[in-house]
Each structure stands twice: as structure tokens, then as C-alpha cells.
C-alpha positions in Angstrom: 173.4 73.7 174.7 170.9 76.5 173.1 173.6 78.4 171.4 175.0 75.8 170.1 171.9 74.4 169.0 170.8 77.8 167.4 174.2 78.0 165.5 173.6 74.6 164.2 170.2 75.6 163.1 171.5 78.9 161.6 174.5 76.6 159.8 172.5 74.7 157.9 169.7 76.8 156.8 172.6 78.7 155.4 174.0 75.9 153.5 170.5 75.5 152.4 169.8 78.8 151.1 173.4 78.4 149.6 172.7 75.6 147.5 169.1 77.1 146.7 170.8 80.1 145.4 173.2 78.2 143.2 170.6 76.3 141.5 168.3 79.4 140.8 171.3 81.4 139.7 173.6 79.5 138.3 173.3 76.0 137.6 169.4 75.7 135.9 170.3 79.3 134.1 173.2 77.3 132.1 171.1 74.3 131.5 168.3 76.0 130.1 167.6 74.9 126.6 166.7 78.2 124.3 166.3 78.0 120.6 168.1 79.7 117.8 166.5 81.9 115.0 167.6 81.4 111.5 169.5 85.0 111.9 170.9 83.8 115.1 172.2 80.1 113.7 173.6 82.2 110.5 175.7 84.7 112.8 177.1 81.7 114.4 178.8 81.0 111.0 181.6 77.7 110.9 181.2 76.8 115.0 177.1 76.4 114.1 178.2 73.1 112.1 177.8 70.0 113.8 176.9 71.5 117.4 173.5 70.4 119.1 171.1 73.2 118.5 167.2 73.9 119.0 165.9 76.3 116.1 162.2 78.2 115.5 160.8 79.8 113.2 157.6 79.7 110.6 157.9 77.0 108.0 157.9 78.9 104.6 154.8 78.2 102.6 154.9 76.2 99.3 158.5 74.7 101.0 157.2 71.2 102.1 158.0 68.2 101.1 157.1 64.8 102.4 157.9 61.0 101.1 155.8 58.9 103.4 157.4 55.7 102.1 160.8 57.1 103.0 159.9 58.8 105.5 161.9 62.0 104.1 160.4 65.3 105.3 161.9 68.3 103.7 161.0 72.4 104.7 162.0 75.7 104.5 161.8 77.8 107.9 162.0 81.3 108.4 162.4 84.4 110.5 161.2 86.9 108.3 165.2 87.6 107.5 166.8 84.4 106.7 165.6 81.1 105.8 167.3 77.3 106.8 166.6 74.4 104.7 165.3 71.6 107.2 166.2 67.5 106.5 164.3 65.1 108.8 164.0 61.3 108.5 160.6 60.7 110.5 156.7 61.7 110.2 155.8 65.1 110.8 153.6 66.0 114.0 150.1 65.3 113.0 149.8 69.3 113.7 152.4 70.0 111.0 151.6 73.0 108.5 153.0 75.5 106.6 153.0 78.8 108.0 153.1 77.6 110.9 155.6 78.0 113.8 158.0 75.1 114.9 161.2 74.2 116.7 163.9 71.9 115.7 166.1 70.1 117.1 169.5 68.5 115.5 172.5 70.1 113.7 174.0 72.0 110.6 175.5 70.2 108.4 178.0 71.9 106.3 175.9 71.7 102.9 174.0 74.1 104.3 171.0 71.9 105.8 169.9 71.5 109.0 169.4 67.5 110.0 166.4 67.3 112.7 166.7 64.8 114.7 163.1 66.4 116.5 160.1 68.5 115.3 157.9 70.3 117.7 154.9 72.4 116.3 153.6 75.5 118.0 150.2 75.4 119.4 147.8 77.0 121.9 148.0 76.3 125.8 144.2 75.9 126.2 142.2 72.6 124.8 139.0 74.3 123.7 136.9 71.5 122.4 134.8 73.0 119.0 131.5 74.8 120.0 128.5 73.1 117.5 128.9 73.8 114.0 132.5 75.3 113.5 135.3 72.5 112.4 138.5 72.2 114.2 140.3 73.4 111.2 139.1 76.9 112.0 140.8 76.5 115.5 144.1 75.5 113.6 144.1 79.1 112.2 145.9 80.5 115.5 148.8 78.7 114.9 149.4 80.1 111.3 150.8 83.4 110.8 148.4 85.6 108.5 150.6 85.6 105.1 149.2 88.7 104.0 
């Protein structure tokens, strides 16, 4: 009855270990959600257009425009090589600047533009409240690239 027991035992923890292994190896590493860089969604050429896709980069400066009343935002982003014209129909994140880095999400269309169906803006892990007399616009500064 011990052996049997024990083989039991040792059965199932390898089943466990099994499935464990799948999970950490193969099935979350192909459902992992990355995001494209301008360069990267270019190189994809023709099989880019109409696919779901997540894109960063830095929102060009001077590139931004936004109709409230239609709600009709319209940006540049960038790499540093290349440059995507971004189309979205909703508010921007309150955080929303130019210069600074954000992620899309949506698909290329084949005038060239990429539709956003989501904007996410870059910004710092830590919540550091303001310490007396600095603004919280100087704490914004992190999350724009220098443009010099």
C-alpha cells in the first residue's frame, strides 16, 4: 500500500510540475503582449495593415492636435528613426504631452495611419507627493525626453 501510495504521490506532482512548466514556458511566453516600435511596425510592411498591434514611442513635439468637441486626437510618434501618424477618437490621458513616451493600441490602416483604439502614457512607478514649494509640473519633467 506504501509504494503504491508513493507512486501516486510521485504521479501527480509530476503532472503538476508538467503543467507548471507549460505555462512558464510556453503558453504565458505566447500570450504576452509586447509593443512595436515605429521601425519595427514599418519592417512589417503589407501584413502590419489591419492586424491588432501595441506601439511606443515618444510623441513628436509640435505634432498634436486635439478637437475636444469631436473628440479627434491627432499625433506624431517616434523612435528616433521613423515616425507613425496616430488617429484616435477619444480624450487623451489627463498625463498626455508631447515628448513624452506612450503606447498604443489599434491598427494600421492602409493610408498610412494608425487608428488607436487605446492610449497609455509613460510615467514613474513611485507616487512622490510634491515636497513644499516645487509644483507638480516639475515632477512631470521625468517623463519627457530632454529635446536637446
Amino acid at each position: 500500500m506504501k509504494g503504491s501510495k508513493k507512486l501516486g504521490l510521485l504521479a501527480g506532482l509530476i503532472i503538476l510540475l508538467g503543467g507548471f512548466g507549460y505555462l512558464v514556458y510556453g503558453g504565458i511566453g505566447n500570450n504576452l503582449v509586447y509593443f512595436l516600435t515605429p521601425t519595427e511596425l514599418e519592417a512589417k510592411g503589407a501584413s502590419a495593415i489591419g492586424a491588432p498591434v501595441r506601439l511606443g514611442g515618444q510623441v513628436v513635439p509640435g505634432s498634436v492636435t486635439w478637437n475636444a468637441a469631436a473628440l479627434d486626437l491627432r499625433f506624431r510618434m517616434t523612435d528616433g528613426k521613423n515616425v507613425v501618424e496616430v488617429h484616435a477618437q477619444k480624450a487623451p490621458p489627463q498625463m498626455f504631452r508631447e515628448g513624452m513616451g506612450v503606447v498604443v493600441e489599434g491598427k494600421m490602416q492602409k493610408n498610412g495611419v494608425f487608428d488607436a483604439s487605446s492610449l497609455m502614457v509613460k510615467h514613474s512607478n513611485e507616487y512622490r507627493p510634491p515636497t513644499k514649494g516645487h509644483r507638480p509640473e516639475e515632477m512631470y519633467r521625468s517623463l519627457v525626453r530632454d529635446q536637446k
